[in-house]
C-alpha positions in Angstrom: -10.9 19.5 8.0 -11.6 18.0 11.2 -9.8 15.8 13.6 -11.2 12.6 15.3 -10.1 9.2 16.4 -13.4 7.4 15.2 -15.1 6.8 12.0 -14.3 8.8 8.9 -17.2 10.5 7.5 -19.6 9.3 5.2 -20.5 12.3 3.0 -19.9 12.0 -0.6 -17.2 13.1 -2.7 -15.9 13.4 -6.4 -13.0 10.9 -7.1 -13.7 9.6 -10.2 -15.7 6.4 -9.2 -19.2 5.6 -8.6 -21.4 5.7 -5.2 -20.7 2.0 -4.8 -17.4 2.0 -5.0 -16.7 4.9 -2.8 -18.7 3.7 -0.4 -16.6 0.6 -0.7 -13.6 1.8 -0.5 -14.1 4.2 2.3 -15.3 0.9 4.2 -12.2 -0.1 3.3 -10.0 3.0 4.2 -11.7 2.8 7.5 -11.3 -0.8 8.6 -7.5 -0.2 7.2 -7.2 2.4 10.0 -9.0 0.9 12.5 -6.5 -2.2 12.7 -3.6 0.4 12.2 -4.6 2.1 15.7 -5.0 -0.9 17.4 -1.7 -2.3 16.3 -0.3 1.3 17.2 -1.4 1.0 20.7 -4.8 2.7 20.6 -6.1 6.2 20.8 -3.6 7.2 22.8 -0.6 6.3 20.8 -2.4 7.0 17.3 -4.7 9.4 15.9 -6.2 10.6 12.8 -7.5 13.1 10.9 -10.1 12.9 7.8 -10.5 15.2 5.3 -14.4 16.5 5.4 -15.1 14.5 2.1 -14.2 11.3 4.3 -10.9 10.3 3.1 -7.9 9.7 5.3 -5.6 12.8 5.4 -2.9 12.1 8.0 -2.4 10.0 10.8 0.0 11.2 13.6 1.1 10.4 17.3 -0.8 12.5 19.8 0.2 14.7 22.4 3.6 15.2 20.5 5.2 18.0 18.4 8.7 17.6 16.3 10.1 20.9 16.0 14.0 21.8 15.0 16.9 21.8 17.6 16.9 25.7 16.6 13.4 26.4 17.3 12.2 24.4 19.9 12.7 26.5 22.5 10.3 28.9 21.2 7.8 26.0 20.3 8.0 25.2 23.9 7.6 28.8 25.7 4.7 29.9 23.6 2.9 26.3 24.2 4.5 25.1 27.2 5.8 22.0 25.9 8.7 19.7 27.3 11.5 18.7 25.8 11.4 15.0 25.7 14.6 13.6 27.3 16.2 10.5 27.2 14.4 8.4 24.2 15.7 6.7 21.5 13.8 9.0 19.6 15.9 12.0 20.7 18.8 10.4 19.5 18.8 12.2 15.8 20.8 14.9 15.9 19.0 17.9 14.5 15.4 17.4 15.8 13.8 17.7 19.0 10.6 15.9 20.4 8.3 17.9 22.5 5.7 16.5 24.9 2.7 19.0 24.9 -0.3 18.6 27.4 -3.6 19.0 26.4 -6.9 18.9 27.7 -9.9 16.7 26.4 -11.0 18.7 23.8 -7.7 20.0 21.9 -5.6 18.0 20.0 -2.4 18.3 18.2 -3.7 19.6 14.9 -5.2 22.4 17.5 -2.2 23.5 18.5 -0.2 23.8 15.8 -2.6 26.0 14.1 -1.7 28.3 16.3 2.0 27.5 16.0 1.5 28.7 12.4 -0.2 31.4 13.3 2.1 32.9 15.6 5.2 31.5 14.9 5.2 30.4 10.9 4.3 27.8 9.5 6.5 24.4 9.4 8.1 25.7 13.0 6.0 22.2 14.3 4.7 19.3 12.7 3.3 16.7 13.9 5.1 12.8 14.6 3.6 11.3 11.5 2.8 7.8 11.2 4.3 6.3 8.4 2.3 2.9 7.1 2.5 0.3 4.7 -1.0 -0.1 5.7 -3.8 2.6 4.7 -4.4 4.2 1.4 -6.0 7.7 1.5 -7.9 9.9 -1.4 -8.4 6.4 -3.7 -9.4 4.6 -0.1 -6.6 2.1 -1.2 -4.3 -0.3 0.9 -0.5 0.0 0.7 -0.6 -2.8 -0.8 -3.0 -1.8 -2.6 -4.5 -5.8 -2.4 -4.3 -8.4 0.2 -2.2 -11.4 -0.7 -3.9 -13.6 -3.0 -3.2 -17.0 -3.7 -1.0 -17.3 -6.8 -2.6 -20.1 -8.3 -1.7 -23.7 -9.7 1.5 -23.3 -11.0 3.4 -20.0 -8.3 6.6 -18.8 -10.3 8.0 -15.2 -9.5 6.6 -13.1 -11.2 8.3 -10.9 -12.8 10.9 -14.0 -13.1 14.0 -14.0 -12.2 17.0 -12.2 -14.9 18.8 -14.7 -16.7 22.2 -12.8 -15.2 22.6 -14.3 -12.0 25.4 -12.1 -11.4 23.6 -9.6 -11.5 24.1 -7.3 -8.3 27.3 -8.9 -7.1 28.7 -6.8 -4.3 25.7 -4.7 -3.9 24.2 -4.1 -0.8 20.5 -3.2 -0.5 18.7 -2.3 3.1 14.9 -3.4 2.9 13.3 -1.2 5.3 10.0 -2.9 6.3 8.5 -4.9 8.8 10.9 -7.7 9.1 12.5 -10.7 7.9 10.7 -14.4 7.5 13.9 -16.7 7.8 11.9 -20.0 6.5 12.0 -18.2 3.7 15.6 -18.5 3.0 15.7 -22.5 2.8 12.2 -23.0 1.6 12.7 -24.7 -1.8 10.0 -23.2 -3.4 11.9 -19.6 -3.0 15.5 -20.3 -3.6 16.1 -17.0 -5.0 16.6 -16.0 -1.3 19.1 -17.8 -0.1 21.4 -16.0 2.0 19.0 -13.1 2.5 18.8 -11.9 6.3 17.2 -9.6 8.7 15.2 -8.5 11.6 12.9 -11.9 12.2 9.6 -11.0 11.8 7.4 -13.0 14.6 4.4 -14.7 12.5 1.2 -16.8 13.5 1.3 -19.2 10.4 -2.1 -20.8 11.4 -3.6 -16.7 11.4 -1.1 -14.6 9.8 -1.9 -11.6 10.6 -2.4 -7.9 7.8 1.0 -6.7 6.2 3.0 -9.9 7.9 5.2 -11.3 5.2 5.3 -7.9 3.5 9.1 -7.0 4.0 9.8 -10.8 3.0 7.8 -10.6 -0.4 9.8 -7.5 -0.9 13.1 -8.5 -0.5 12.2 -11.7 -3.0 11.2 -8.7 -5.7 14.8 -7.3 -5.6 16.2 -10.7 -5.8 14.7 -11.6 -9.4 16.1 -8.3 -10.6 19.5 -8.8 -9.2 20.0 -12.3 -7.7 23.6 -11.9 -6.6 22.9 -8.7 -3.8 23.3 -9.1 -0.7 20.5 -8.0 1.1 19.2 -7.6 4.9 15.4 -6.4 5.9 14.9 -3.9 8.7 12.1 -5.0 11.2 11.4 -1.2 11.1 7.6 -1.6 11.1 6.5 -3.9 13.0 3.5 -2.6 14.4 0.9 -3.1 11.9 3.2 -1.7 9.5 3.3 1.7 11.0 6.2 3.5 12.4 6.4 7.1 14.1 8.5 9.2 11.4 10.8 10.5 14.7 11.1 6.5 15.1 12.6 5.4 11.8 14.8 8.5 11.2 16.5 6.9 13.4 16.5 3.9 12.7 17.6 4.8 9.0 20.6 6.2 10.9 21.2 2.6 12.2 20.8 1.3 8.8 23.2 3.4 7.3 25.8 2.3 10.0 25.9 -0.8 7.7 26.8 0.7 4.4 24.0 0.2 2.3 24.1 1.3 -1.2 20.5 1.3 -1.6 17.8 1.5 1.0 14.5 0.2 -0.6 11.1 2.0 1.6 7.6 0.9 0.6 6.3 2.9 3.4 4.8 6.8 3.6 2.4 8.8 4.9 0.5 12.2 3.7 1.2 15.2 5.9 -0.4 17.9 7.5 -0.6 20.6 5.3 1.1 18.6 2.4 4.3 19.8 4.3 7.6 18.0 4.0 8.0 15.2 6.8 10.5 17.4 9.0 11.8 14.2 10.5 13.3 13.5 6.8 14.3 16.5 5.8 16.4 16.4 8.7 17.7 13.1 8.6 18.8 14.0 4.7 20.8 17.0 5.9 22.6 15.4 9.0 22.9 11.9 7.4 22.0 10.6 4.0 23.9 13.8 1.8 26.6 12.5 3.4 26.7 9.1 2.5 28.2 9.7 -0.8 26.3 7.6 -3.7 23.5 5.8 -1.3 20.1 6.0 -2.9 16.8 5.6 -1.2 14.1 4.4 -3.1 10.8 4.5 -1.8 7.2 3.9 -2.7 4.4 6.7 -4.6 1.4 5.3 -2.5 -2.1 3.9 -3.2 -4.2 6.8 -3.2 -4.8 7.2 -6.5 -4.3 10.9 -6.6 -1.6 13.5 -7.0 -1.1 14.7 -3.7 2.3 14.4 -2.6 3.2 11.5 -0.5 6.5 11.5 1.9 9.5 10.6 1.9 8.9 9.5 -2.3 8.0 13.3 -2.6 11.4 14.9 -1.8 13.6 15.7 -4.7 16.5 13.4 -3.5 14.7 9.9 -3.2 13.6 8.1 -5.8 9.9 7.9 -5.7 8.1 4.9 -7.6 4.3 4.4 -8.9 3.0 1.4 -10.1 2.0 0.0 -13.7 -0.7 -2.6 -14.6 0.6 -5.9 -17.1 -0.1 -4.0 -19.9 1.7 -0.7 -19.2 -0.8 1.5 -18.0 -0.6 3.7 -15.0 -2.2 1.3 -12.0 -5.9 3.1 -11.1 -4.6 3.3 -7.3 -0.8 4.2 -7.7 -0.5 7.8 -6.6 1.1 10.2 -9.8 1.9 13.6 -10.2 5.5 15.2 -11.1 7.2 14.3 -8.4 6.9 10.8 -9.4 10.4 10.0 -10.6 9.1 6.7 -12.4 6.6 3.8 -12.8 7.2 -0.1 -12.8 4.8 -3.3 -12.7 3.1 -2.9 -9.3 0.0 -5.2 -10.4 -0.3 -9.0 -9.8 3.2 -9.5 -8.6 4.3 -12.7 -7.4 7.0 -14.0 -4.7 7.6 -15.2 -1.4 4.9 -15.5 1.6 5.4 -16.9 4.6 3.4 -20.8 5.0 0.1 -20.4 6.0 -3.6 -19.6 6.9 -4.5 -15.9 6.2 -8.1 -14.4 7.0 -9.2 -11.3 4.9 -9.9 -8.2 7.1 -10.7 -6.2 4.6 -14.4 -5.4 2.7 -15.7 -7.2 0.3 -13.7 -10.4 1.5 -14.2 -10.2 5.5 -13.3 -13.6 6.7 -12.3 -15.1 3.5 -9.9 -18.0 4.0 -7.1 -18.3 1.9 -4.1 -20.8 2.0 -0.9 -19.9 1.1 2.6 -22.9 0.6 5.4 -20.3 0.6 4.3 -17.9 -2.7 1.7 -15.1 -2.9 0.0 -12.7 -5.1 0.1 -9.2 -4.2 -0.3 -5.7 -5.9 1.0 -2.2 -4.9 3.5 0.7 -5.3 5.3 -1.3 -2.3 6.6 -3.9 -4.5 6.9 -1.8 -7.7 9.7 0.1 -5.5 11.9 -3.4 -4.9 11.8 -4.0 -8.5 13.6 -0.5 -9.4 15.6 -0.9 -6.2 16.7 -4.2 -7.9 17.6 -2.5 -11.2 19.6 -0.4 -9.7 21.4 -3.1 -8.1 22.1 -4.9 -11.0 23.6 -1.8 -13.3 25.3 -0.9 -10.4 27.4 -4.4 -10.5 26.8 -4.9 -14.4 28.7 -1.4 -14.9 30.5 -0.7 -11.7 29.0 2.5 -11.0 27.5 4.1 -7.2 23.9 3.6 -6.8 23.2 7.3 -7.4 24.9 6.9 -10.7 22.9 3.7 -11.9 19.9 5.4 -10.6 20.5 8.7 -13.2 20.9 6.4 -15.6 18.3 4.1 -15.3 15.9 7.5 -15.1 17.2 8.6 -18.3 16.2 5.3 -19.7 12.8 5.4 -18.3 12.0 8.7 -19.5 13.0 7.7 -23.1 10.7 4.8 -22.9 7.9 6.4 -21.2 4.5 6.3 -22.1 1.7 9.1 -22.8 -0.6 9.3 -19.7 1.9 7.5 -17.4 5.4 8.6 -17.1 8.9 7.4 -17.4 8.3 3.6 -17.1 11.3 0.6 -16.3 10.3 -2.7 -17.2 11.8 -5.9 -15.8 15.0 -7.6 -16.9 14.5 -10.0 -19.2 
């Protein structure tokens, strides 16, 4: 494994797919990574680190360390870290940022190997970056597409249940990069009226990668359960990338407003493949307490089975992605610790007005127009649609979240499908 801030690699590897498409898709990975930096800040605010086959393996904040309120002391003496004092970030009871200064040729993967070595392993991580943005293994986006125009004759897709009531007096928190308010009195998306949030700041003449994306999202939950109330978090504003410290607490914040499901179509891989320490936190100081709340949150576009976080913990519920016709999606990330699949493929729902350029290989510079609806494809917005389902048989049988959850899981699992995995379809 090796650590840089440039260019992946270009040296082949085995992931099922031809020369030309890995070579493809890698130009794609890399570009996707590129922009995430910039929008980060730059070198100095984000880094990376490639796997030696080329493929993304983490991304992380550098010259930082997150390490438990019970061990950072240590983490600090044998490194001689500093406690990072009065942030935001420092607000999440439980965890504890340090600053550690390093010279020009040793970064923050550097020193934690020695942390494991001399300490134990999972004593530091690093400040992940959690993205709707790159893919990794599979050299996918998250989405796994950029929008698309919808075509002649833009209907949500899948439509909206024929029970409108479905969802009344359920609450769900879309944690993403914002609310479009237009969107909410634009007739050709009336399905989210009422619907508010963080406003998310858009150039409609050059809109720019992943704008839109917690808007098309929130429209997703809608068809399944028109009646919810819901409200989107302008969590991830920066290209669609958030430090994990970062949104822990922001999740806090979220959960000040008694959600009863919080819908995530972000993640990251970690070092290691180790928990996001952030989370693990954050569910034993906050969620496990906030009896019935469910979060929902997306598998990733990697197309592999490496474990993606927070979707991977036991206590979320973690969502890949279907094609039309059932099968698994070739870029949806799988494994057993995917709870359950839905239509990820060729859905269709609200986008803000405008002019967007593709950024991404084969389509650099590619024009397209969009009046309000969009095309779009990726375990981000096959996550909404379960987070909607659960909405709905929440209000349809007044149960918690958690409850409807179980029960919809059950249901999946009875109609899953060989070489896929518990599956839940749209309502009719």
């Amino acid at each position: 494994m090796t650590s840089s801030q440039s260019d992946a690699p270009d040296e082949a590897s085995v992931h099922g797919m031809d020369e030309a498409s890995e070579k493809l898709r890698k130009e794609i990975l890399r570009e996707q990574v590129r922009y995430l930096i910039e929008a980060m800040g730059g070198p100095d605010a984000a880094a990376v680190v490639w796997t030696e086959d080329g493929w993304l393996d983490y991304l992380y904040r550098p010259g930082v360390l997150l390490a438990r309120d019970e061990h950072w002391t240590e983490v600090a003496e044998l490194l001689g870290a500093q406690r990072v004092e009065g942030e935001r970030i420092q607000r999440q009871r439980g965890l504890t940022v340090l600053q550690v200064a390093l010279d020009s040729e040793t970064t923050v993967p550097d020193v934690l190997e020695r942390v494991d070595r001399e300490l134990g392993v999972g004593k530091a991580t690093p400040d992940h970056i959690l993205f709707v943005t790159p893919g990794g293994g599979g050299g996918y986006a998250c989405p796994a597409t950029e929008p698309e125009e919808p075509g002649s004759d833009p209907a949500p897709h899948p439509a909206i249940t024929s029970d409108l009531g479905a969802g009344t007096e359920v609450f769900v928190s879309v944690v993403d990069t914002g609310w479009w308010p237009p969107a909410a009195t634009d007739p050709v998306s009336p399905w989210l009226a009422g619907v508010d949030g963080d406003p998310e700041t858009i150039d409609t003449s050059n809109i720019h990668p992943y704008a839109g994306h917690g808007t098309f999202i929130a429209g997703i939950v809608r068809t399944q359960a028109p009646a919810a109330r819901i409200r989107v978090e302008g969590f991830l504003p920066l290209g669609g990338a958030v430090y994990e410290s970062e949104i822990v607490v922001q999740l806090g914040e979220a959960l000040a407003h008694g959600p009863d499901i919080i819908s995530l179509s972000a993640g990251c891989p970690t070092r290691g493949e180790v928990p996001l320490l952030s989370f693990e936190v954050f569910w034993e100081q906050r969620l496990r307490h906030q009896k019935g709340t469910v979060l929902v949150a997306a598998a990733g576009n990697d197309g592999h089975r490496k474990p993606f976080w927070p979707a991977a913990f036991p206590w979320s519920v973690s969502v890949g992605a279907i094609d039309a016709d059932g099968s698994r999606a070739d870029y949806s990330n799988f494994g057993s610790w995917v709870d359950v699949y839905a239509l990820g493929t060729g859905v269709v729902n609200a986008y803000p007005t405008g002019t967007f350029f593709c950024h991404e290989p084969p389509n650099v510079g590619e024009k397209r127009e969009f009046t309000g609806i969009a095309r779009w494809s990726g375990t981000s917005f096959s996550t909404p649609l379960v987070s909607g389902l659960i909405a709905a048989r929440m209000s349809q049988h007044g149960i918690s979240a958690r409850k409807a959850a179980d029960q919809l899981l059950v249901e999946a699992a009875a109609a899953g499908r060989r070489g896929v995995g518990p599956i839940l379809y749209p309502a009719n």
